[in-house]
C-alpha positions in Angstrom: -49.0 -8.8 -18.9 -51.1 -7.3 -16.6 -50.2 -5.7 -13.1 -52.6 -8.2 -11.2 -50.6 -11.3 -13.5 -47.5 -9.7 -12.2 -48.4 -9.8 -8.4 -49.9 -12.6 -8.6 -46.9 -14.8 -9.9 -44.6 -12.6 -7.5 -47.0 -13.7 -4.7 -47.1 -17.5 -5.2 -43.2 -17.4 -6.0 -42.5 -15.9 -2.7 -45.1 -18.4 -1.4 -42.9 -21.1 -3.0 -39.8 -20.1 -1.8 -41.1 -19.9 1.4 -42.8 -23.3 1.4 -39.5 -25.1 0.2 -37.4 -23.1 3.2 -40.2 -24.6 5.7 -39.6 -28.1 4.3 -37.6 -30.2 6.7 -37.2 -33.4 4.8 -37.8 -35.5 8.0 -41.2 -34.1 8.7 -42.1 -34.6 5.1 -41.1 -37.9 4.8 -43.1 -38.8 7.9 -46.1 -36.7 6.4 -45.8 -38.5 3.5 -45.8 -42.4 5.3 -49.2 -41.0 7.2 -50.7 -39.9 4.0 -49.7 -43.4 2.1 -51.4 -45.0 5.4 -54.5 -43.3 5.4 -54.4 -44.0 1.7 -53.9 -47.8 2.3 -56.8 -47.6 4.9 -59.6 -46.4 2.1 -58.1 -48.7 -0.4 -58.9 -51.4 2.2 -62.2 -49.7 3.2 -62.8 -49.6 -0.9 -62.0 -53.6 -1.3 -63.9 -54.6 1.5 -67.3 -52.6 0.4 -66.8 -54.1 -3.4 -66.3 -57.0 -1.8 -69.7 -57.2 -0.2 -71.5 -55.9 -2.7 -69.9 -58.5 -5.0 -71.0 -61.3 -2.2 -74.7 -59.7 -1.8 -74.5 -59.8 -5.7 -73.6 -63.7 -5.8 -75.7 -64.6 -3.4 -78.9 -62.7 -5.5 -77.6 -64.5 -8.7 -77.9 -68.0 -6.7 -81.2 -67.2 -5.6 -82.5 -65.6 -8.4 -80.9 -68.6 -10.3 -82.8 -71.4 -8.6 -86.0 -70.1 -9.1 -85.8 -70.1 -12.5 -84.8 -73.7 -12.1 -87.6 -73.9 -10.0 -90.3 -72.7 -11.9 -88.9 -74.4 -15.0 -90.0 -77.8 -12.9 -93.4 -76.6 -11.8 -94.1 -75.2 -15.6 -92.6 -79.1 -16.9 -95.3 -80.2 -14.2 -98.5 -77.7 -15.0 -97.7 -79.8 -18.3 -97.5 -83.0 -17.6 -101.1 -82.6 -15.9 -102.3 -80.6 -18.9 -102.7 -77.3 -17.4 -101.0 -75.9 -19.9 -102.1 -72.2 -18.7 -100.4 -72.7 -15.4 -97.6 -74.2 -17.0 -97.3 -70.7 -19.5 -97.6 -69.0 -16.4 -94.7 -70.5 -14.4 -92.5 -69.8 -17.8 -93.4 -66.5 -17.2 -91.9 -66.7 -13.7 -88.8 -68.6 -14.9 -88.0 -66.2 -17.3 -88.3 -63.1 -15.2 -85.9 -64.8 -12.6 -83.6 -65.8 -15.3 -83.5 -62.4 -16.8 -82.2 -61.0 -13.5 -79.9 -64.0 -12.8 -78.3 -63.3 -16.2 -78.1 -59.1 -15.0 -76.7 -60.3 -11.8 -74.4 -62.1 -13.7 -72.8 -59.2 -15.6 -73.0 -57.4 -12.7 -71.2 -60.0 -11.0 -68.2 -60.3 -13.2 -67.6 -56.7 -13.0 -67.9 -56.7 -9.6 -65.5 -59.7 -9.4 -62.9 -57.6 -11.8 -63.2 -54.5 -9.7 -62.4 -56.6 -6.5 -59.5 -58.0 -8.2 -58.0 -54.6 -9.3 -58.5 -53.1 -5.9 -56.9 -56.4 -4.6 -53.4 -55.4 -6.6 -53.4 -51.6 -5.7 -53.9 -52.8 -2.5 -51.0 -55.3 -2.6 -49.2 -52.6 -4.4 -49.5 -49.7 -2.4 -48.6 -52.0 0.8 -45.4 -52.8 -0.9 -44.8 -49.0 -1.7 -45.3 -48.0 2.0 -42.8 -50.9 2.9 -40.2 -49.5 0.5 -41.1 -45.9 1.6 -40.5 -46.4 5.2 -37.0 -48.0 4.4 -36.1 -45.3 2.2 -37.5 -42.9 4.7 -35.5 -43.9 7.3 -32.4 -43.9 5.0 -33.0 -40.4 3.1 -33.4 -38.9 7.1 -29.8 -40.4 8.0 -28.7 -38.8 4.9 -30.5 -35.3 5.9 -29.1 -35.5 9.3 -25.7 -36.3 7.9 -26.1 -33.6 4.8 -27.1 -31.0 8.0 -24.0 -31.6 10.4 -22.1 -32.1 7.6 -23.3 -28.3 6.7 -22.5 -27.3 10.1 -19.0 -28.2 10.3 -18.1 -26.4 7.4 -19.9 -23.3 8.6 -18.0 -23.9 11.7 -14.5 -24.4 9.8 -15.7 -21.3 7.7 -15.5 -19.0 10.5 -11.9 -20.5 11.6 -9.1 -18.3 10.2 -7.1 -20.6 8.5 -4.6 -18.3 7.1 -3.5 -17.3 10.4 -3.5 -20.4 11.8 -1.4 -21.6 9.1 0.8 -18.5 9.6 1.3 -19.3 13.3 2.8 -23.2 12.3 4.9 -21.6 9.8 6.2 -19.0 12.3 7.4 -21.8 14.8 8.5 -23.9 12.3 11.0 -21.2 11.3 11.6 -20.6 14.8 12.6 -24.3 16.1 14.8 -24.3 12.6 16.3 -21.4 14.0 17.0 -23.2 17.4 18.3 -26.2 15.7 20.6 -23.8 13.9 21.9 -22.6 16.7 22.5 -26.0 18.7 24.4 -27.4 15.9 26.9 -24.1 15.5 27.0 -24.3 19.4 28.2 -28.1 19.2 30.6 -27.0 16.3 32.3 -24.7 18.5 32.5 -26.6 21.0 33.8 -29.4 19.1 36.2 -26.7 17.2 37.4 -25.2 21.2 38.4 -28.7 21.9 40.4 -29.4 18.7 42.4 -25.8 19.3 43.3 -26.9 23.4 45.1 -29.8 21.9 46.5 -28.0 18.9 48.3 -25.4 21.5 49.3 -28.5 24.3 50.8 -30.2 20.7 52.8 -27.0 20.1 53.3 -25.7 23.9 55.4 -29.6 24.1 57.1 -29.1 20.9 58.5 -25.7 22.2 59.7 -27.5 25.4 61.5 -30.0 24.0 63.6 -27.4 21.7 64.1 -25.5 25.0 65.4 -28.3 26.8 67.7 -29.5 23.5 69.0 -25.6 23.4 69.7 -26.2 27.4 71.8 -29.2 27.0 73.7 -28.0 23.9 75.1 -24.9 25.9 75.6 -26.7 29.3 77.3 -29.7 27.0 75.1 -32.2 30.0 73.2 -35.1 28.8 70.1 -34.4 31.0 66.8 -35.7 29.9 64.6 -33.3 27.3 62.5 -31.0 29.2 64.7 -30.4 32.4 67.0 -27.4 33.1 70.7 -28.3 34.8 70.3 -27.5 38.6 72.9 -25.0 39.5 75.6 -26.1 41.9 76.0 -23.5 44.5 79.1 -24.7 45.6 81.2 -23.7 42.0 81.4 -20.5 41.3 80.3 -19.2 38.2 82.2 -18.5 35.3 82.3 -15.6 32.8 80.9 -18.1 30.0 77.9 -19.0 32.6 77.7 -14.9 32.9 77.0 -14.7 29.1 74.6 -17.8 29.0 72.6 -16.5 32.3 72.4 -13.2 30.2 71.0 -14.5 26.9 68.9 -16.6 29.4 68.1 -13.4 30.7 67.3 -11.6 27.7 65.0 -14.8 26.0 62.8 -14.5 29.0 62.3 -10.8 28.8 61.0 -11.5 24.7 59.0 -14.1 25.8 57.5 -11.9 28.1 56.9 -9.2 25.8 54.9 -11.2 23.4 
């Protein structure tokens, strides 16, 4: 292949490429409906002008037509009168108007055909505009959709997602996290509560014995939890001495705990 081959096709495929960038399918399209328009005007321009010619056509076939009927009747006259040279010579004039009624004829018939075949491409080509302007109209919503559609990924393309996604996950973890901790904070809470009455269940317990061990050693019937009131009127014995001691020396252990 030669170098001027191989620039050449470089050339027009860069032209190409360049050309189908340029496109924008709505300009086309509309391109495209003025093209089929002007098309549709020199199809009608095209019927119309075959049209007259066909009429022009007709209306030389009539004429031509009649005087060959015409001169059939004179020649059928010359005749009758016995001028038979007149008669031979309005033949002669029926026949050359019958030869081009009979061309006019053929002529005619194409001209009808031609006017009939320009009628359907015209019929045609109206319908095929119709149909191209609705698909036009639906092929730009679908461009126009196709291009935003283009743009919103480009624009969600440029969004870190990752991160993003990292941040949720991050305070996802962290409100767990402060969940966590409310419910170990209510647990406490609920376990501080349980322990008060725990120790006010065990601190009456450790009354009662106390005021039992009272009222065995002063031998008095007084109700549980309430020491004998000392009389200061009787004077104490030397069994009170050793109670008031062991008294005495219970206090100082409980004390010492």
């Amino acid at each position: 292949m030669g170098l001027f081959d191989r620039l050449s096709r470089v050339v027009r495929a860069n032209l190409n490429d360049l050309v189908s960038k340029a496109e924008d399918p709505e300009k086309v399209l509309e391109q495209t409906i003025i093209d089929m328009g002007e098309d549709l005007i020199q199809l009608k321009q095209a019927v119309a002008r075959t049209m007259a010619e066909r009429n022009r056509s007709e209306q030389r076939y009539k004429q031509d037509l009649t005087e060959a009927n015409k001169w059939e009747q004179r020649a059928k006259l010359a005749l009758s009168k016995g001028e038979e040279s007149l008669a031979r010579e309005a033949l002669v004039r029926k026949k050359s108007h019958g030869d081009v009624a009979a061309t006019l004829k053929a002529q005619l018939e194409q001209q009808n055909a031609q006017v009939e075949t320009l009628r359907r491409n015209l019929v045609a080509l109206e319908s095929k505009i119709s149909e191209a302007k609705t698909k036009k109209n639906m092929l730009i919503a679908r461009a126009k959709a196709a291009k935003a559609n283009e743009a919103l990924q480009g624009a969600l393309g440029g969004i870190n997602t990752s991160g993003s996604m990292a941040a949720f996950e991050r305070m996802e973890d962290k409100v767990l996290e402060m969940e966590a901790r409310s419910e170990a904070a209510g647990e406490l809470t609920s376990s501080s509560l349980d322990n008060q009455f725990l120790e006010l269940e065990a601190g009456s317990g450790v009354d009662d014995e106390l005021a039992m061990l009272k009222a065995q050693i002063t031998g008095s019937a007084q109700p549980q939890g309430a020491l004998p009131e000392a009389s200061s009127n009787e004077p104490s014995s030397p069994k009170d001495k050793v109670v008031d001691a062991e008294l005495e020396d219970l206090r100082r252990q409980l004390d010492n705990l």
